[in-house]
C-alpha positions in Angstrom: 88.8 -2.6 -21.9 86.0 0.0 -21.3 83.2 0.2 -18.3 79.8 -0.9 -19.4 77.5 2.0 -19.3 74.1 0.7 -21.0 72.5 -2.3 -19.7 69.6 -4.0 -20.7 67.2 -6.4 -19.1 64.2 -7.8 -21.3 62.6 -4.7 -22.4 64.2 -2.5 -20.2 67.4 -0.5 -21.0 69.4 1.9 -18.4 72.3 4.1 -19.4 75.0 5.1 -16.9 77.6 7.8 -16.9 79.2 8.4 -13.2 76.2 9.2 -11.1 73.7 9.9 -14.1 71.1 7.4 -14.8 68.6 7.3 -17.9 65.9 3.9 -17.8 64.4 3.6 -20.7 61.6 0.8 -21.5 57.9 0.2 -20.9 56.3 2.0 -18.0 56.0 -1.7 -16.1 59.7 -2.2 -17.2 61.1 1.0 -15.9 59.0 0.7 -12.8 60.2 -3.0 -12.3 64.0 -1.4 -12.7 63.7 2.0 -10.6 62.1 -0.4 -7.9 65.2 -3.1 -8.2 67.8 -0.5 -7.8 66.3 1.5 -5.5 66.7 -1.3 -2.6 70.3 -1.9 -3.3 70.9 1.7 -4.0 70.5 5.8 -2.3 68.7 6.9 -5.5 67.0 10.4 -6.1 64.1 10.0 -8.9 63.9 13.3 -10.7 60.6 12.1 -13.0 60.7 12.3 -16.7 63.7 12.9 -18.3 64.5 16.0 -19.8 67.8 16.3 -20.1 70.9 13.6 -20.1 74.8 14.4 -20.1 73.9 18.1 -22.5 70.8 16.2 -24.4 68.0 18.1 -24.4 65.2 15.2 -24.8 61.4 16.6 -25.8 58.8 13.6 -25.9 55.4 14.0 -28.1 53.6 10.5 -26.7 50.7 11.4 -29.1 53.2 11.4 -32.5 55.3 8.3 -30.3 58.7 10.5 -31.4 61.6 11.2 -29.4 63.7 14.4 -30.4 67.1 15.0 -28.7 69.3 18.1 -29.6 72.3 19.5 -28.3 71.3 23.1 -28.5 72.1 24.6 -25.2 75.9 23.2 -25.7 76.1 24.6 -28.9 75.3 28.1 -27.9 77.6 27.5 -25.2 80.4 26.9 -27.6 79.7 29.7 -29.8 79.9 31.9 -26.8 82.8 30.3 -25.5 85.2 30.8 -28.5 83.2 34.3 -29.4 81.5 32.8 -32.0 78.7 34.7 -31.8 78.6 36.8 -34.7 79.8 34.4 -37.1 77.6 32.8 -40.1 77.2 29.5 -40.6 
């Protein structure tokens, strides 16, 4: 058996790794959630996400598009194994 780590709750959905949190939903439902947990739990509220677990996460609320990339932890791993060089 595995740990849940993405709940959902109406319109509302919150992923959990260890001590990260992402809430992800309407602005009332994320709101409604960040209020819930925050009585039954010490939490720190770092404001819109921009990062999660190596995603990089860029919002454009005009276009209503979400892009995640993983950039940063590929240039780590080319550094990392000297990669740097190297063509594609």
């Amino acid at each position: 058996e595995a740990d849940c780590c993405v709940y959902r709750r109406e319109q509302c959905t919150i992923a959990v790794y260890v001590d990260d949190m992402l809430i992800m939903g309407s602005r009332s439902e994320v709101e409604s959630a960040k209020e819930m947990l925050s009585t039954l739990y010490d939490i720190k509220l770092l404001g819109e996400a921009r990062d999660f677990l190596g995603v990089s996460i860029e919002r454009d609320r005009a276009r209503r598009t979400i892009y995640l990339s993983q950039g940063k932890y590929i240039q780590q791993l080319i550094l990392t194994y000297g990669l740097k060089g190297c063509r594609p």
